[in-house]
C-alpha positions as a Markdown table, in Angstrom:
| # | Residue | x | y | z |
|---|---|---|---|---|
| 1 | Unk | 0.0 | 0.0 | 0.0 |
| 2 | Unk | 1.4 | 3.5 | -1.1 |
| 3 | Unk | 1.2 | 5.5 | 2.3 |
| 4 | Unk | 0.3 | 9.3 | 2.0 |
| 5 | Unk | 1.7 | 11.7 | 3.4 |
| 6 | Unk | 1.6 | 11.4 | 7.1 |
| 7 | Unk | 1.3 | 15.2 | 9.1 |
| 8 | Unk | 2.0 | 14.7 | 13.3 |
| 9 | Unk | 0.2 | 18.6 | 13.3 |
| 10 | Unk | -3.1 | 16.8 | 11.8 |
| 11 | Unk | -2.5 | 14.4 | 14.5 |
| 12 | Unk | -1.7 | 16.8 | 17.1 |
| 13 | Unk | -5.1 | 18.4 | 16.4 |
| 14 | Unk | -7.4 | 14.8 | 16.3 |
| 15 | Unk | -5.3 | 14.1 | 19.7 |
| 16 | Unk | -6.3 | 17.3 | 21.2 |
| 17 | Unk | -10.2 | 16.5 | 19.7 |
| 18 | Unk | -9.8 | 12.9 | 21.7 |
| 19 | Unk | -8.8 | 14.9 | 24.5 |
| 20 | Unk | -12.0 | 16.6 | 24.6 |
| 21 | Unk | -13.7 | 13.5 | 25.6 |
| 22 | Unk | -14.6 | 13.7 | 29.4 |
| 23 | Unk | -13.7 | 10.0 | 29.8 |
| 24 | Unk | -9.8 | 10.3 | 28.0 |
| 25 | Unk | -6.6 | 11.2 | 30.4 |
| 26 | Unk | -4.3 | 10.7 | 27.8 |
| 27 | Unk | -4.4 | 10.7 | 23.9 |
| 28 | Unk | -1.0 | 10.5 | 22.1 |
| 29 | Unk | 0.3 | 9.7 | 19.0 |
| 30 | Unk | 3.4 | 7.2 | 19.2 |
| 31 | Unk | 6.4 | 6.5 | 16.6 |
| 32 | Unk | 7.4 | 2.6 | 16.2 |
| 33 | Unk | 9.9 | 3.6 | 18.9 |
| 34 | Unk | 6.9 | 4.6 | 21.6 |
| 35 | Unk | 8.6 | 8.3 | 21.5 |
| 36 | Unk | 5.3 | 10.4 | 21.6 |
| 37 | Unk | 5.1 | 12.7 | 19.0 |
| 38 | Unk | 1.5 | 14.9 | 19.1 |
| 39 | Unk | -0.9 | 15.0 | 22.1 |
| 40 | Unk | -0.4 | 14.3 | 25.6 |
| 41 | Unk | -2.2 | 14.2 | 28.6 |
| 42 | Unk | -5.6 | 16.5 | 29.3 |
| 43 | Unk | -4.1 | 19.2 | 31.2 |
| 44 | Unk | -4.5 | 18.8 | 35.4 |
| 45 | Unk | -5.2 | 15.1 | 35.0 |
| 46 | Unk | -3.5 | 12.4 | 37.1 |
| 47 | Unk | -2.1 | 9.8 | 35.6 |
| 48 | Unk | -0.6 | 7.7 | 38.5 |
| 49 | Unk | 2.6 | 7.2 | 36.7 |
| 50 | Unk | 5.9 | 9.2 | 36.7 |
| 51 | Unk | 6.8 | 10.7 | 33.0 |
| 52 | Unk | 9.7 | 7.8 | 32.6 |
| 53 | Unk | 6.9 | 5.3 | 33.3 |
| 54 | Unk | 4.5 | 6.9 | 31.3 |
| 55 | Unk | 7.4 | 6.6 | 28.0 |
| 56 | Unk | 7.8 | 2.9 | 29.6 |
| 57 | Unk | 4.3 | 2.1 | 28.8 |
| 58 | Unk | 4.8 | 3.7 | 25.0 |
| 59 | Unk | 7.7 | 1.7 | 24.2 |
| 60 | Unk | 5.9 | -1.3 | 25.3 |
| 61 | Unk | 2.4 | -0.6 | 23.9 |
| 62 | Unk | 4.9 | 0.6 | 20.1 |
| 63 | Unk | 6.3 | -2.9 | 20.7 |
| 64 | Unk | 3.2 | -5.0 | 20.8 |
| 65 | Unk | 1.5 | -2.9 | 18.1 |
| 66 | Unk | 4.4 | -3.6 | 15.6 |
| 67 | Unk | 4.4 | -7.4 | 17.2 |
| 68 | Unk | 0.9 | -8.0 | 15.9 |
| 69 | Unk | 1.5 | -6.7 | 12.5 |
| 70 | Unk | 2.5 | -9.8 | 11.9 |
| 71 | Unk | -0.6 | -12.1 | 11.3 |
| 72 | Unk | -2.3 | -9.5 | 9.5 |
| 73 | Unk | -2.8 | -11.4 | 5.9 |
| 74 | Unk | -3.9 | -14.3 | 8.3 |
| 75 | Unk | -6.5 | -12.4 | 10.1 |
| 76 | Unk | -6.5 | -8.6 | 8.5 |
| 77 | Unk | -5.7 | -5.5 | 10.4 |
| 78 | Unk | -5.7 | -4.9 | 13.9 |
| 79 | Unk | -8.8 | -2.0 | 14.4 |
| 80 | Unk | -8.0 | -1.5 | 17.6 |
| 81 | Unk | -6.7 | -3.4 | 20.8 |
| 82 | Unk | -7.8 | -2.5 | 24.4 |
| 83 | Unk | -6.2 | -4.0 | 28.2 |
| 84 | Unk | -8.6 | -3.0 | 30.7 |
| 85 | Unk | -6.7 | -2.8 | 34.0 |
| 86 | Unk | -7.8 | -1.9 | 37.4 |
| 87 | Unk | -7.2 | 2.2 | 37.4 |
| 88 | Unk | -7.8 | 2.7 | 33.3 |
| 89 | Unk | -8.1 | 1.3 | 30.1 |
| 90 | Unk | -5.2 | 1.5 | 27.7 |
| 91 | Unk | -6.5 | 1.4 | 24.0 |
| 92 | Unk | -4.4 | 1.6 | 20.9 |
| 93 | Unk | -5.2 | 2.1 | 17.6 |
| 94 | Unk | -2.8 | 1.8 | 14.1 |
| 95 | Unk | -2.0 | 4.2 | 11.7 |
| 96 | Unk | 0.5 | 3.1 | 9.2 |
| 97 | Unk | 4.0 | 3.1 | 10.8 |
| 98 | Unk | 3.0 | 4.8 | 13.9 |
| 99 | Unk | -0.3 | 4.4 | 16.6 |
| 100 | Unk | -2.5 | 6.4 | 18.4 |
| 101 | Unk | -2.3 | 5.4 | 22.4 |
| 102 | Unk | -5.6 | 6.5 | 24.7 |
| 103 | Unk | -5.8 | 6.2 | 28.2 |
| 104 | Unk | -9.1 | 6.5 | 29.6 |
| 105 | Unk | -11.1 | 6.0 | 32.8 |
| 106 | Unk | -11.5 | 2.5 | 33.6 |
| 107 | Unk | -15.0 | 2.1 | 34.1 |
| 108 | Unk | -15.7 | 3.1 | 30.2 |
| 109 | Unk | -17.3 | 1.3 | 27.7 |
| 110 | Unk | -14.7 | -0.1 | 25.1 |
| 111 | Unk | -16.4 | -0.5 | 22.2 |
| 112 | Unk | -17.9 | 2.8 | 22.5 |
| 113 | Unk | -14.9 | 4.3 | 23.2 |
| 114 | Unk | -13.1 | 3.3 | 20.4 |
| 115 | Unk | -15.8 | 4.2 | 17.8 |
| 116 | Unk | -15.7 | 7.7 | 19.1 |
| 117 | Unk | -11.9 | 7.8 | 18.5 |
| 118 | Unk | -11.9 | 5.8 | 15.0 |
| 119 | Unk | -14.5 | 8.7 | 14.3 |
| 120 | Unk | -12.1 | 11.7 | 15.4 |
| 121 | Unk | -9.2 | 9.5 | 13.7 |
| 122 | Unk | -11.0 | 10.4 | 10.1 |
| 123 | Unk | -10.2 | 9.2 | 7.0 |
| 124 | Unk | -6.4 | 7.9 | 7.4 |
| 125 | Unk | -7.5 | 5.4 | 9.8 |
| 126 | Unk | -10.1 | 3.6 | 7.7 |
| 127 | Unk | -7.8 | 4.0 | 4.9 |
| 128 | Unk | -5.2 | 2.0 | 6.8 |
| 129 | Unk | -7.3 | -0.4 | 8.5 |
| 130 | Unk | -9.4 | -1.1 | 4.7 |
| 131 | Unk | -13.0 | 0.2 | 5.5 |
């Protein structure tokens, strides 16, 4: 697949959109590496980890993203991929080379969720994924 043009300021804009949901801490988007590259978290917002965690848990979300590529001709593209834990939900979402990482509140509805973000996402995403 020829990829487009990929611009971090759109995505610095759709993050901040994402941000804008009540139930979202954090909405970033992540190079293969898990170095964050547009967003962040919502301003005041706790997110009980310390910055270096915080780029821990990129690296290692970047990591599994790029591990599941994978078996897509086996079993197509990976939408989106959710770990409910005990204080949030970490959700992330694939856009070419690079993924969009949400943290929200943990008592929110997945599926939900992530159709409100694949809808803020746009027209890259389902171009990636294959509508």
């Amino acid at each position: 697949m020829e990829q487009k043009k990929f611009s971090v300021s759109e995505y610095e804009k759709k993050c901040q959109e994402i941000l804008d949901d009540v139930e979202i801490r954090f909405a970033g988007l992540l190079d293969e590496n898990g170095s964050i590259l547009a967003g962040g978290t919502k301003p005041g917002m706790n997110m009980r980890l310390t910055q270096e965690q915080l780029n821990s848990v990129c690296k290692e979300l970047a990591s599994r993203v790029a591990k599941r590529k994978k078996f897509d001709a086996e079993l197509g593209h990976v939408k989106y991929s959710a770990s409910r834990r005990e204080h949030v939900v970490i959700m992330s979402f694939p856009i070419y080379e690079k993924v969009v990482m949400i943290v929200a509140e943990s008592n929110v509805n997945i599926d939900r969720l992530a159709f409100r973000v694949i809808g803020k996402l746009g027209s890259q995403w389902g171009e990636f994924v294959g509508k």
